[in-house]
C-alpha positions as CSV (number, residue, x, y, z in Angstrom):
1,X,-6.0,-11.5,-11.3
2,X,-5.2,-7.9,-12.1
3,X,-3.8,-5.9,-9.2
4,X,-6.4,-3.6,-8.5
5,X,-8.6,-6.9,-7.9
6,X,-5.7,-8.6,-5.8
7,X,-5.6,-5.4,-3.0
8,X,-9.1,-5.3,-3.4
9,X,-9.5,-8.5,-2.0
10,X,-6.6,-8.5,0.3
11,X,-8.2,-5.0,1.8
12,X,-11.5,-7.1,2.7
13,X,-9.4,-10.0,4.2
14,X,-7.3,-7.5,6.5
15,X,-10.8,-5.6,7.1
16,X,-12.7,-9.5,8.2
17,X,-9.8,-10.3,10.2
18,X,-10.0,-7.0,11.9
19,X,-14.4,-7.4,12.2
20,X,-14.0,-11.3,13.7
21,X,-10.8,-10.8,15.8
22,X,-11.4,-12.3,19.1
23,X,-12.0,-9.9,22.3
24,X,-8.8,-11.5,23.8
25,X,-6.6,-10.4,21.1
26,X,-3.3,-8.2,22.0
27,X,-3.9,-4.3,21.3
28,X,-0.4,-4.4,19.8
29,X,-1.9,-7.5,16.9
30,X,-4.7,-5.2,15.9
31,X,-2.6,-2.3,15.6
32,X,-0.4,-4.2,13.2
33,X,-3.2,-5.4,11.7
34,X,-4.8,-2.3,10.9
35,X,-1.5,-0.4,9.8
36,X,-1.4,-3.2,7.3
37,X,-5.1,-2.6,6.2
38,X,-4.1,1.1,6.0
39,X,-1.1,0.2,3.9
40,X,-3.2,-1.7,1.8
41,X,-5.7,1.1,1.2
42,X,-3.0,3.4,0.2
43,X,-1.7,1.2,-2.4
44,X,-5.0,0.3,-3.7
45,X,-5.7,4.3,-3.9
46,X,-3.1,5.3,-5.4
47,X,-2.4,2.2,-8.1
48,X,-2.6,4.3,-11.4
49,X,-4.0,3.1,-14.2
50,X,-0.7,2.2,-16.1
51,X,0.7,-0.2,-12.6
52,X,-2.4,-1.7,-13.3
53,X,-2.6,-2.6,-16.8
54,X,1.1,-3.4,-16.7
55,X,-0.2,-6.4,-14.3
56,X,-2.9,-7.9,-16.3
57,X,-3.0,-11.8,-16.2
């Protein structure tokens, strides 16, 4: 799996878990959770295009 298709699919994962997380859950687990979706995005944004043929399977 190339990388761009990798944090593309781990950016929908963080983004589900964030969607279904139960009312109950601690404010402090969502905001880890969404400074790791953010994370995510920003490495997904700025993978160049070299990073990402360098990682082809």
């Amino acid at each position: 799996m190339s990388l761009r298709k990798e944090l593309e699919h781990l950016v929908s994962l963080a983004q589900e878990r964030i969607k279904k997380a139960p009312k109950d859950t601690p404010k402090e687990i969502l905001e880890l959770w969404e400074k790791d979706l953010v994370d995510l995005e920003l490495e997904l944004n700025n993978l160049s295009d070299a990073e990402e043929d360098n990682n082809e399977d």
